[in-house]
Backbone of each chain as ProteinMPNN parsed JSONL, in Angstrom:
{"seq_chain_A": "XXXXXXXXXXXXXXXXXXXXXXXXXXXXXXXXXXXXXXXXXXXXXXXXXXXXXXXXXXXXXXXXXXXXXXXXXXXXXXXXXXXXXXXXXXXXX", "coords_chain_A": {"N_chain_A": [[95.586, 74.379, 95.349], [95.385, 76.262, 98.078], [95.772, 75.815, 101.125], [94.575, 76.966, 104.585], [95.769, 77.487, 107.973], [94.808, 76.843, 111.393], [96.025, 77.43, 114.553], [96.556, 76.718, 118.336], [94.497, 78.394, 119.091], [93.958, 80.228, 116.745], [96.177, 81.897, 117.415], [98.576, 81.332, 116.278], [98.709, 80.892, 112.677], [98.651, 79.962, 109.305], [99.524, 79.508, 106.287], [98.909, 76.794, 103.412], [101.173, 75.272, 100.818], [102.465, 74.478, 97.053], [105.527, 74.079, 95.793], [107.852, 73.553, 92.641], [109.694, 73.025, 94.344], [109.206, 71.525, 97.036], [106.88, 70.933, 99.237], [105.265, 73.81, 101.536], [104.741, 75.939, 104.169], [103.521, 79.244, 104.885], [103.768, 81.423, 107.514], [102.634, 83.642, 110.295], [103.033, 83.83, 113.779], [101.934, 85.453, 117.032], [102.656, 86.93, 119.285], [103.681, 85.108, 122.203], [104.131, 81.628, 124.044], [105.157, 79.045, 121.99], [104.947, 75.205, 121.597], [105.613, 73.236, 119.05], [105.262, 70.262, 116.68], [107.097, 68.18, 115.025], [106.029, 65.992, 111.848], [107.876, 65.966, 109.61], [110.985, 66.811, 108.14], [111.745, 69.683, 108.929], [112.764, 73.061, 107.632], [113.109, 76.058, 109.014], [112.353, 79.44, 108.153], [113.177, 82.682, 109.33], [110.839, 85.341, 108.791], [109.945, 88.245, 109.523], [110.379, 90.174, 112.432], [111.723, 88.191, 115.265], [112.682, 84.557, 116.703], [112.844, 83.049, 119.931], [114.182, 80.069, 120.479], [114.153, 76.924, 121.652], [115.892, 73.956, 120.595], [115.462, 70.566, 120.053], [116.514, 68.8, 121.837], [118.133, 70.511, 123.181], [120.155, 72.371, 125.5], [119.722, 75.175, 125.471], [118.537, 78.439, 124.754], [117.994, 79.911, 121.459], [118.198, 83.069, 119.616], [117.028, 83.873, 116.276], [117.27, 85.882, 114.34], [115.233, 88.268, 111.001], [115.668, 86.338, 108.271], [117.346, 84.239, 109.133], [117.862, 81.162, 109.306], [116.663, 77.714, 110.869], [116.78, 74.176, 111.571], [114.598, 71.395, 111.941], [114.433, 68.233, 113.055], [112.396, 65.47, 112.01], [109.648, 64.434, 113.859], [109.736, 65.29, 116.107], [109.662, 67.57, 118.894], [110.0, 70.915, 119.175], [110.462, 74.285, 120.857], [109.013, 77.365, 120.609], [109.379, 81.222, 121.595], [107.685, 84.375, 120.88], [107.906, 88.055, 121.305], [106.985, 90.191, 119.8], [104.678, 89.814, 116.812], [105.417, 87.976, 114.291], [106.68, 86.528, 111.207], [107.091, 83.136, 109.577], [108.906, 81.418, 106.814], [107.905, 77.754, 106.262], [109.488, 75.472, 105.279], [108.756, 71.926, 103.828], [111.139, 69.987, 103.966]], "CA_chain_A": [[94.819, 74.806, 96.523], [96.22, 77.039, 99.027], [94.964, 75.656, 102.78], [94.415, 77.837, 105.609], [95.763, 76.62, 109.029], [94.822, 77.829, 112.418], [96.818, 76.375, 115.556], [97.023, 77.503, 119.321], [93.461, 78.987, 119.219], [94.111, 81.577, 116.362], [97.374, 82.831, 117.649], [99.561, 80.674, 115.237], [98.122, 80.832, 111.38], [99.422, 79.389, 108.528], [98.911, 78.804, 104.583], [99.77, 75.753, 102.969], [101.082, 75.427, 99.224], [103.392, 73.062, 96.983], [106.092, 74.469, 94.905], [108.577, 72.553, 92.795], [110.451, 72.441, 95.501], [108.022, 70.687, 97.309], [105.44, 71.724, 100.234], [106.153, 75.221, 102.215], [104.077, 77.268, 104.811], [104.242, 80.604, 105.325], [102.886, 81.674, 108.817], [102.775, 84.504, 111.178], [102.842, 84.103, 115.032], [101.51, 86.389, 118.015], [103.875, 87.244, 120.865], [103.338, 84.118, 123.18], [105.348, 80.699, 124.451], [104.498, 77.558, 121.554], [105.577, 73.998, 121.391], [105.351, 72.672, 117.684], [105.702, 68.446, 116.755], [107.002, 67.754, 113.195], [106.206, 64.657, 111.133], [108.953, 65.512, 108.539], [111.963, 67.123, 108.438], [111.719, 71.56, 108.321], [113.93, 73.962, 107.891], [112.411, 77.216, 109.171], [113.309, 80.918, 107.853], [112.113, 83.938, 109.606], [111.126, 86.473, 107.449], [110.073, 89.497, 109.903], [110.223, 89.58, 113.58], [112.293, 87.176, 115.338], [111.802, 83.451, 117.551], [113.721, 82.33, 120.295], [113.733, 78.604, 119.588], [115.047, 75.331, 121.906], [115.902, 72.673, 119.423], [115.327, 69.173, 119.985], [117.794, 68.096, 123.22], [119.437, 71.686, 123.158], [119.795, 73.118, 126.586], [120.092, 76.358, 125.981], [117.869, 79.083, 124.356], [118.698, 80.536, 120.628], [117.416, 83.938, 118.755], [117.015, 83.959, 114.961], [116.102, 87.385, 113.644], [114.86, 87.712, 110.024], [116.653, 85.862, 107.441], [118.038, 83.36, 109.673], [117.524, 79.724, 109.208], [116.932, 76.772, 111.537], [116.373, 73.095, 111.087], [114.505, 70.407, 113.162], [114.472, 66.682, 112.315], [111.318, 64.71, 112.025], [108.862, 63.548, 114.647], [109.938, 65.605, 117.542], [109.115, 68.398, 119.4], [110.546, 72.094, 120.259], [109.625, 75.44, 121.975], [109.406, 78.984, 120.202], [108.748, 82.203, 122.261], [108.288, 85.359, 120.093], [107.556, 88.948, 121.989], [106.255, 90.552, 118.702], [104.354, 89.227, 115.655], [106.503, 86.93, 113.526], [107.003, 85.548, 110.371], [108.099, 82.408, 108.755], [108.545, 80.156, 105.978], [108.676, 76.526, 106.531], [109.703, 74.414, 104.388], [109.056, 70.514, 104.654], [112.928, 69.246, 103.439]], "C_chain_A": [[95.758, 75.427, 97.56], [95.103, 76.282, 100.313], [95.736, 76.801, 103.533], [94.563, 77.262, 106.955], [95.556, 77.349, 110.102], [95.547, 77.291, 114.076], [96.564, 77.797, 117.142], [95.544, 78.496, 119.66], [93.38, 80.407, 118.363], [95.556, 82.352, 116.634], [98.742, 82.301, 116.743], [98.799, 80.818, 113.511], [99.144, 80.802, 110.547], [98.549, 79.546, 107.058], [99.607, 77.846, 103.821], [100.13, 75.889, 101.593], [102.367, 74.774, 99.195], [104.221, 74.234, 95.876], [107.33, 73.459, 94.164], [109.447, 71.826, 93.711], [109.893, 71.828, 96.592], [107.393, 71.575, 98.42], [106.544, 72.913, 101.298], [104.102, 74.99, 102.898], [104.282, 78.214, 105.019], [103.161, 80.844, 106.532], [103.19, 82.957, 109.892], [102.183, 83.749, 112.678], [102.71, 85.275, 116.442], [102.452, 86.461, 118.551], [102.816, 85.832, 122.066], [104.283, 82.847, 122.986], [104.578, 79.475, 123.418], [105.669, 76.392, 121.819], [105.27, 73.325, 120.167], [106.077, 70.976, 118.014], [105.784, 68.743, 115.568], [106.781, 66.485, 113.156], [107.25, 64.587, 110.578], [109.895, 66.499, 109.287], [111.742, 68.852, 107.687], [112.954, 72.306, 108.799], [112.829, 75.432, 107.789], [113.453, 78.259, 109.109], [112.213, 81.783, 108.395], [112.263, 84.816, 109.122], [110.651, 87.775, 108.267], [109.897, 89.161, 111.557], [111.497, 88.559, 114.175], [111.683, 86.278, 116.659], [112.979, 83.37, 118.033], [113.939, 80.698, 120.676], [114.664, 77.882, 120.888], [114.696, 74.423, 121.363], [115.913, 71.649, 120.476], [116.941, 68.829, 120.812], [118.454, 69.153, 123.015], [119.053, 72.069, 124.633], [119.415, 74.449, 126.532], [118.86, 76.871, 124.551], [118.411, 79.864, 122.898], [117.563, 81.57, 119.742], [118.135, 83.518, 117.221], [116.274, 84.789, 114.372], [115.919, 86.956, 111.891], [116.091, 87.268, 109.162], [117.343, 84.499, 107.571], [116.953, 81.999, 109.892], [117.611, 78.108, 110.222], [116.554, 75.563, 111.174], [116.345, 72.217, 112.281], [114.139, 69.252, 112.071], [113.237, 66.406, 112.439], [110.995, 63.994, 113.262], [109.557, 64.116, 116.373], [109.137, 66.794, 117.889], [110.416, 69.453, 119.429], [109.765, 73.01, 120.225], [110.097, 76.207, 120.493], [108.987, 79.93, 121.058], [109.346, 83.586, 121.217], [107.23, 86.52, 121.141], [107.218, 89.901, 121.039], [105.269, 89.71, 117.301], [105.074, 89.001, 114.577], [106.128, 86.348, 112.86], [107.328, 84.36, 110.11], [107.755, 81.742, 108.025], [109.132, 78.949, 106.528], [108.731, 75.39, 105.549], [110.012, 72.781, 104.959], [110.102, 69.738, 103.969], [113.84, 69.225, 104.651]], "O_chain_A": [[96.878, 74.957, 97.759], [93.873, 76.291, 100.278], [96.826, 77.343, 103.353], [93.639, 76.53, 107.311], [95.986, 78.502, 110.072], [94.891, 76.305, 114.414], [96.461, 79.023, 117.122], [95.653, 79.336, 120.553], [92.953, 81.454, 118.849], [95.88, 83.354, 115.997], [99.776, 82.962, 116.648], [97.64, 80.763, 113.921], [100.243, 81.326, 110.724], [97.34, 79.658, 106.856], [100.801, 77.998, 103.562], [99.405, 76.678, 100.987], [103.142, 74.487, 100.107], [103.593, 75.097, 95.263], [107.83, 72.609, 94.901], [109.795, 70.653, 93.843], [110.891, 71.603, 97.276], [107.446, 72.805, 98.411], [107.729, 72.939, 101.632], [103.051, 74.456, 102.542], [105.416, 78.402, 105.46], [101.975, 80.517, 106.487], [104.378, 83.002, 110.211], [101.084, 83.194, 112.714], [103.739, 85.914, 116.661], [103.357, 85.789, 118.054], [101.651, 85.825, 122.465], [105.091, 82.816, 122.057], [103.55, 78.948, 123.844], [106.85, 76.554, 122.126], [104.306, 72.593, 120.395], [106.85, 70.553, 118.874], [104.94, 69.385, 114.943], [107.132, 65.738, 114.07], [107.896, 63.544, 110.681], [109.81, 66.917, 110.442], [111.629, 69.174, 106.505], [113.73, 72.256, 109.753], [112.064, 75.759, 106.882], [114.607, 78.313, 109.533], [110.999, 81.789, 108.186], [113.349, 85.334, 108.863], [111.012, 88.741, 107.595], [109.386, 88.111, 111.946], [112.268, 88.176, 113.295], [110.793, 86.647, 117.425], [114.014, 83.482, 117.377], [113.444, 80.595, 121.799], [115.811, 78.29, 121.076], [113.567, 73.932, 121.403], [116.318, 71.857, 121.62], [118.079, 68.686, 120.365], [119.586, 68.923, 122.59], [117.877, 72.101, 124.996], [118.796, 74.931, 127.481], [118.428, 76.122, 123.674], [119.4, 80.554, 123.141], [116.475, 81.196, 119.303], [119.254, 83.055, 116.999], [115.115, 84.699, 113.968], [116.248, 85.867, 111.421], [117.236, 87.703, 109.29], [117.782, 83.793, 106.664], [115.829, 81.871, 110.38], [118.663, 77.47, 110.203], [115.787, 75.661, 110.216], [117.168, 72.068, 113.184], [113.767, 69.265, 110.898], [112.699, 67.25, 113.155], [111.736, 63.14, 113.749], [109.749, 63.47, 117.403], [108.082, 67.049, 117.308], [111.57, 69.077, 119.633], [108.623, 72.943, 119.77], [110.964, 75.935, 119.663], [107.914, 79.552, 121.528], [110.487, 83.882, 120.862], [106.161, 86.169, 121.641], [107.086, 90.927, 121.707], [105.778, 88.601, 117.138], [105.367, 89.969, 113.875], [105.287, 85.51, 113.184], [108.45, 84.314, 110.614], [106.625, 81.255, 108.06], [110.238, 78.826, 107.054], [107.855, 74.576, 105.255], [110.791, 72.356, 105.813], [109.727, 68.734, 103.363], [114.993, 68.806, 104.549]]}, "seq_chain_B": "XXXXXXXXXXXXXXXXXXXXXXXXXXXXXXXXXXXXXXXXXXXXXXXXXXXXXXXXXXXXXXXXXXXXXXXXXXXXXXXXXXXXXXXXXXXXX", "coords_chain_B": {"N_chain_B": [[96.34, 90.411, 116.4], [95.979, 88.481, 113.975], [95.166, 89.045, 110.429], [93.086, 87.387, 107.976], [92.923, 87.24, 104.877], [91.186, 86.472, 101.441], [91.443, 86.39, 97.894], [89.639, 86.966, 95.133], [88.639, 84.779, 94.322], [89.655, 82.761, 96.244], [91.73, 82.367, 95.155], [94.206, 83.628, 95.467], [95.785, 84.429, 98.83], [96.115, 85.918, 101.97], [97.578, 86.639, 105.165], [97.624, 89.008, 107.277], [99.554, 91.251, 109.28], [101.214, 92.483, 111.728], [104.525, 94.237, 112.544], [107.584, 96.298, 114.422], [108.506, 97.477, 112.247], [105.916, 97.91, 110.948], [103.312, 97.401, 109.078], [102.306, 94.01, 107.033], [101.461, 91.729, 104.974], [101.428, 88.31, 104.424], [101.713, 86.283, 101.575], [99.533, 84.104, 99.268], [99.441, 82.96, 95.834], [97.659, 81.078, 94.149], [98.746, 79.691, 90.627], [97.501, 82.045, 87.473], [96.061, 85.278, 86.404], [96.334, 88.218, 87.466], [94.943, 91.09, 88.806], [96.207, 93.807, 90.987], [95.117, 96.355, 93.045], [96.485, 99.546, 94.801], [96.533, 101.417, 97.85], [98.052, 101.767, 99.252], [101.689, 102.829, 99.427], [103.852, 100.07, 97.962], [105.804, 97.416, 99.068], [106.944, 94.677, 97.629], [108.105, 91.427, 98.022], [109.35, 88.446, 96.495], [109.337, 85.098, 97.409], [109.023, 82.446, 97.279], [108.779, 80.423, 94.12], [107.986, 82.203, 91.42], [106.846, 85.583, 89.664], [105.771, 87.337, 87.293], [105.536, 90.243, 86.272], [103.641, 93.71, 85.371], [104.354, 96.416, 85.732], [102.835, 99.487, 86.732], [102.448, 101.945, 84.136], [104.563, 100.859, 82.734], [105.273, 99.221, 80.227], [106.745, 96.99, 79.481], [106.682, 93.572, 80.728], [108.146, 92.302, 83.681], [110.026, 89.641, 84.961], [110.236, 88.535, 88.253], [112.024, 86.951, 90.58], [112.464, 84.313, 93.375], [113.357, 85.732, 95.871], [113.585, 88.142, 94.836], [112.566, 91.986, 94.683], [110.144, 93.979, 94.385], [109.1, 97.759, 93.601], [105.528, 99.332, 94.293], [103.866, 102.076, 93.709], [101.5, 104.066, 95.574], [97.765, 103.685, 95.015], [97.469, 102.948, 92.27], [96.827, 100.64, 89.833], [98.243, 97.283, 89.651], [99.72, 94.573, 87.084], [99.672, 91.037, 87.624], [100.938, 87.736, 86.817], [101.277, 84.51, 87.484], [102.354, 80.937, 87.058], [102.77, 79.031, 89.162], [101.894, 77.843, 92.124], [102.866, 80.76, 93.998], [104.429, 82.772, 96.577], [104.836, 85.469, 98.53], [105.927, 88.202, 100.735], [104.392, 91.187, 101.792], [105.472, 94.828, 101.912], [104.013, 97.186, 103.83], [105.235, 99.982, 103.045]], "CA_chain_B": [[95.73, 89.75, 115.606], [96.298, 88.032, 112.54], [93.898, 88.562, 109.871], [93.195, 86.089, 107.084], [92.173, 87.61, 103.309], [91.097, 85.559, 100.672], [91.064, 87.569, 96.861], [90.113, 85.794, 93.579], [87.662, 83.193, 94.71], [90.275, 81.954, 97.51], [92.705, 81.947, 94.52], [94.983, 84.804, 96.377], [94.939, 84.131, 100.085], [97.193, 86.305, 102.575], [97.959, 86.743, 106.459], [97.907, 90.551, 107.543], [100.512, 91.138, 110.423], [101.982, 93.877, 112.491], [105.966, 94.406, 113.369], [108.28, 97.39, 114.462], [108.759, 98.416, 110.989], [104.933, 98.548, 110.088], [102.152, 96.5, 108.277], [102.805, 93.581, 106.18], [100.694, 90.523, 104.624], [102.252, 87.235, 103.59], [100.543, 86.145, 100.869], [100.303, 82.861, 98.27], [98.527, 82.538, 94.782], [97.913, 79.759, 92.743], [98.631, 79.955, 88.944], [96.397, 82.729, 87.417], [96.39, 86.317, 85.835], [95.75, 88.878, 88.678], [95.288, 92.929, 88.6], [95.944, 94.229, 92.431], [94.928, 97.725, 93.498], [97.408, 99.616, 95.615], [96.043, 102.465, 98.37], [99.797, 102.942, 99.858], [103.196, 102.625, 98.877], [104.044, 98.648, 98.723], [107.035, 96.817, 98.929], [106.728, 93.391, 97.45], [109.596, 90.334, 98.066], [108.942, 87.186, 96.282], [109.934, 84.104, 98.696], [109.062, 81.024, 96.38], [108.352, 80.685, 92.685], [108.074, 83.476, 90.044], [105.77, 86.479, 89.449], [105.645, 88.342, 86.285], [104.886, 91.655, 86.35], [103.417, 94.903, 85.147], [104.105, 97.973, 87.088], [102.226, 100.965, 87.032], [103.057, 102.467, 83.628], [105.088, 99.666, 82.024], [105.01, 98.871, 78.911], [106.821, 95.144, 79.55], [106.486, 92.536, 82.052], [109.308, 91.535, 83.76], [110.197, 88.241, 85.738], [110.524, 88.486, 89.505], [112.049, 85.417, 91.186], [112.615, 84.407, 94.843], [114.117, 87.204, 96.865], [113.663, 89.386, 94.4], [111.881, 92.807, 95.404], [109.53, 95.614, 93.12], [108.111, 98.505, 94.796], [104.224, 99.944, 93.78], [103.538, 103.666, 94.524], [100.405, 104.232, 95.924], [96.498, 104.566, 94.373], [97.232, 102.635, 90.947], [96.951, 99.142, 89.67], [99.446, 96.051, 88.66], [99.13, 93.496, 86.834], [100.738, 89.851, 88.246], [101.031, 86.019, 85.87], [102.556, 83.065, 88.231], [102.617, 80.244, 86.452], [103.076, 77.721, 90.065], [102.379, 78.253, 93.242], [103.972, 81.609, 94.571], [104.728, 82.972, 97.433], [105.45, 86.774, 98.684], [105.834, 89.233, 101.532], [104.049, 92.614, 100.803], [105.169, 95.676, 103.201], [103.442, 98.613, 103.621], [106.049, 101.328, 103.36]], "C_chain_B": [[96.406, 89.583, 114.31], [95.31, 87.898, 111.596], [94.178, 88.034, 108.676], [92.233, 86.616, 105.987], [92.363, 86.769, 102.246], [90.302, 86.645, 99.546], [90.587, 86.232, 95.514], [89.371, 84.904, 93.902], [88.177, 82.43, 95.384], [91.851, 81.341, 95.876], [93.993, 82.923, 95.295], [94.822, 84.403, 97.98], [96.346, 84.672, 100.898], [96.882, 86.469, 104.096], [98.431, 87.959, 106.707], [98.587, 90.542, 109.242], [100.829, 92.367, 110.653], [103.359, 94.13, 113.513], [106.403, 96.113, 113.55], [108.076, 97.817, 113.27], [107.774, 98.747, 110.305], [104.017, 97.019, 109.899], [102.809, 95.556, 107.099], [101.904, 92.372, 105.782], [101.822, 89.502, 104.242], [101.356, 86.608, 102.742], [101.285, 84.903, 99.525], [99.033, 83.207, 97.075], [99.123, 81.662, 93.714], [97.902, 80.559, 91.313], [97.898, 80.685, 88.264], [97.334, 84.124, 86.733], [95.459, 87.23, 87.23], [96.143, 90.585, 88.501], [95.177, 93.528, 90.476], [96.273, 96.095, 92.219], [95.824, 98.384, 94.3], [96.528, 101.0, 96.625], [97.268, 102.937, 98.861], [100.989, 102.416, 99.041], [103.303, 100.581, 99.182], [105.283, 98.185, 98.291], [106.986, 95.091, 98.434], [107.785, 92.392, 97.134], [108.663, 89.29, 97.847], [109.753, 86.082, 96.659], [109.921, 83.14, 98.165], [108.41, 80.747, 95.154], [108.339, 81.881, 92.324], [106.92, 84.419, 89.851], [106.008, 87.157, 88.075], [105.165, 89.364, 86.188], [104.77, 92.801, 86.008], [103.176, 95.529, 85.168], [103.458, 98.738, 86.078], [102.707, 101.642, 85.364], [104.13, 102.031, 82.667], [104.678, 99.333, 80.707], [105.353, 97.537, 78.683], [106.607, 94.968, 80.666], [107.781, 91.992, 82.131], [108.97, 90.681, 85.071], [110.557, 89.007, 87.234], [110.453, 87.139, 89.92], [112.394, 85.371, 92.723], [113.503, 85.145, 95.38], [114.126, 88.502, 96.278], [112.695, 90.561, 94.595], [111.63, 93.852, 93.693], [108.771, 96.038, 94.082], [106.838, 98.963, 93.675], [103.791, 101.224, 94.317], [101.66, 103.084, 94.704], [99.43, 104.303, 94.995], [96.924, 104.24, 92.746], [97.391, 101.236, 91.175], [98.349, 98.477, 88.765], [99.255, 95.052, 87.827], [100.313, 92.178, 87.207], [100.409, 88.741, 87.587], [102.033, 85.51, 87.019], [101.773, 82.213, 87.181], [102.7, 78.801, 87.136], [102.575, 78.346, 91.484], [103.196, 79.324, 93.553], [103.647, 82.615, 96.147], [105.418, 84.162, 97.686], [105.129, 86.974, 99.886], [105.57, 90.448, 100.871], [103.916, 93.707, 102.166], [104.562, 96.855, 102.609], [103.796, 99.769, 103.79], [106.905, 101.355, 101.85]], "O_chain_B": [[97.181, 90.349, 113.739], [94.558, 86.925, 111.645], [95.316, 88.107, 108.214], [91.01, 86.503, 106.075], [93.477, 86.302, 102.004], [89.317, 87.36, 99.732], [91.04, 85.134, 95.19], [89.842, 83.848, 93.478], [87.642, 81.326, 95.492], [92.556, 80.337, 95.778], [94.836, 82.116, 95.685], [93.699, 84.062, 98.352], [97.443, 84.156, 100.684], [95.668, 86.42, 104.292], [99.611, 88.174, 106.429], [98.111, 89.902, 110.179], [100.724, 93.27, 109.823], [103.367, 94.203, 114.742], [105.781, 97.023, 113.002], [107.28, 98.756, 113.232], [107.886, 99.499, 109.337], [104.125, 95.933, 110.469], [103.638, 96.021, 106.317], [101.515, 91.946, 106.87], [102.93, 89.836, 103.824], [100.217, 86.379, 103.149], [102.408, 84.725, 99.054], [97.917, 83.625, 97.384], [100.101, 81.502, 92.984], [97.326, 81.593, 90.977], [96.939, 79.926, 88.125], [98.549, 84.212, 86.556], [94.373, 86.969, 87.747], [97.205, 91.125, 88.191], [94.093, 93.599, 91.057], [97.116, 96.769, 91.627], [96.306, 97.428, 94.907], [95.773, 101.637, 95.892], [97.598, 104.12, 98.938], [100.967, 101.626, 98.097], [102.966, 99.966, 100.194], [105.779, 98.536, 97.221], [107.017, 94.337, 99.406], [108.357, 92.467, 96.047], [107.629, 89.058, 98.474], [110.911, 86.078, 96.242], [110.952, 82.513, 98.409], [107.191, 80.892, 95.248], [108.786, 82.703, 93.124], [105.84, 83.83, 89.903], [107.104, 87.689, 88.253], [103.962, 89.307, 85.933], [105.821, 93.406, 86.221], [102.048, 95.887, 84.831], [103.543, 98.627, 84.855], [103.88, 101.955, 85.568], [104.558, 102.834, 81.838], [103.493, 99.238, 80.388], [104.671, 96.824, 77.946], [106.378, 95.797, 81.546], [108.438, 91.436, 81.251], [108.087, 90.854, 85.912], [111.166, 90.077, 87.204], [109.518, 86.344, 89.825], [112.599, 86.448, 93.284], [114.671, 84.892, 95.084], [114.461, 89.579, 96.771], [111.588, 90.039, 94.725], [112.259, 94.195, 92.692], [108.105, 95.483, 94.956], [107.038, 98.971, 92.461], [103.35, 101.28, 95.465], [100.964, 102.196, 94.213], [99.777, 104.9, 93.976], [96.757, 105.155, 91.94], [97.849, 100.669, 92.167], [99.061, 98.854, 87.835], [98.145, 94.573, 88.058], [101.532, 92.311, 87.093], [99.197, 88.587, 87.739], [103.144, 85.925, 87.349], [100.79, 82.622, 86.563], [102.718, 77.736, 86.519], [103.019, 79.449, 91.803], [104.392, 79.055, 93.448], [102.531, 82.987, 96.51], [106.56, 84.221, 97.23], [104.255, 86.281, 100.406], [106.105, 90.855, 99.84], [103.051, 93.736, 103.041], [104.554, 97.342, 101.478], [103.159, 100.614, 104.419], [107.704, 102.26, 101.609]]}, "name": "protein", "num_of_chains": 2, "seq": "XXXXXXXXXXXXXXXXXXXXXXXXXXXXXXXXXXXXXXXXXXXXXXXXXXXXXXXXXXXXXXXXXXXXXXXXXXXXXXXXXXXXXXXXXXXXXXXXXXXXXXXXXXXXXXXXXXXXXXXXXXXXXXXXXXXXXXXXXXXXXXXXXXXXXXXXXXXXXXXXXXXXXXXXXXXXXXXXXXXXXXXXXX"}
């Protein structure tokens, strides 16, 4: 089963799916300021577009254009702000 | 906007997006034998699991695995076998 996710009122969308490597989303985001919560532990890749991301107790603000890989731990919170429509996969590892 | 296509009886299911460089879907299908139509030029990168495929004119099917890229000229059909869960980006240039 592929699920269909919609977050943020439509401006976040997602699709869920399991591969051996275990569960992924792939998702595009609008140009606007989010705050995401994980349960597990993701490592996010942006595949077009880029996010400027504050991790989990980081002060400071970081871009990651495509290709580039970040990782947040389980059960927290951080920010993204993207100023175009953006990619990514997330993988839950 | 982000729009949300579902091919195949919701077996195909992709996320149509818009960056600097153009038009692009992200797109997942479950396990299956699939013939896709093309109207423009497409660029297709596979991001997680395997596609098999037979371009335009082909006489074999060859393997495409994650990161790997095949282009589709315009205004003919493909044919695509996954085998798991897979996972692509498809640009429109």
């Amino acid at each position: 089963m592929i699920s269909t996710n919609n977050y943020f009122d439509g401006n976040v969308k997602s699709l869920g799916y399991t591969t051996k490597a275990g569960k992924s989303t792939l998702g595009v985001m609008n140009a606007g300021d989010y705050e995401f919560g994980t349960s597990t532990h993701e490592t996010m890749i942006v595949i077009e577009g880029e996010m400027n991301v504050k991790l989990p107790g980081a002060s400071e603000w970081t871009i990651y254009k495509a290709g580039e890989t970040y990782q947040i731990e389980a059960n927290t919170t951080f920010q993204v702000k993207v100023s175009e429509q953006t990619s990514y996969l997330c993988q839950y590892k």
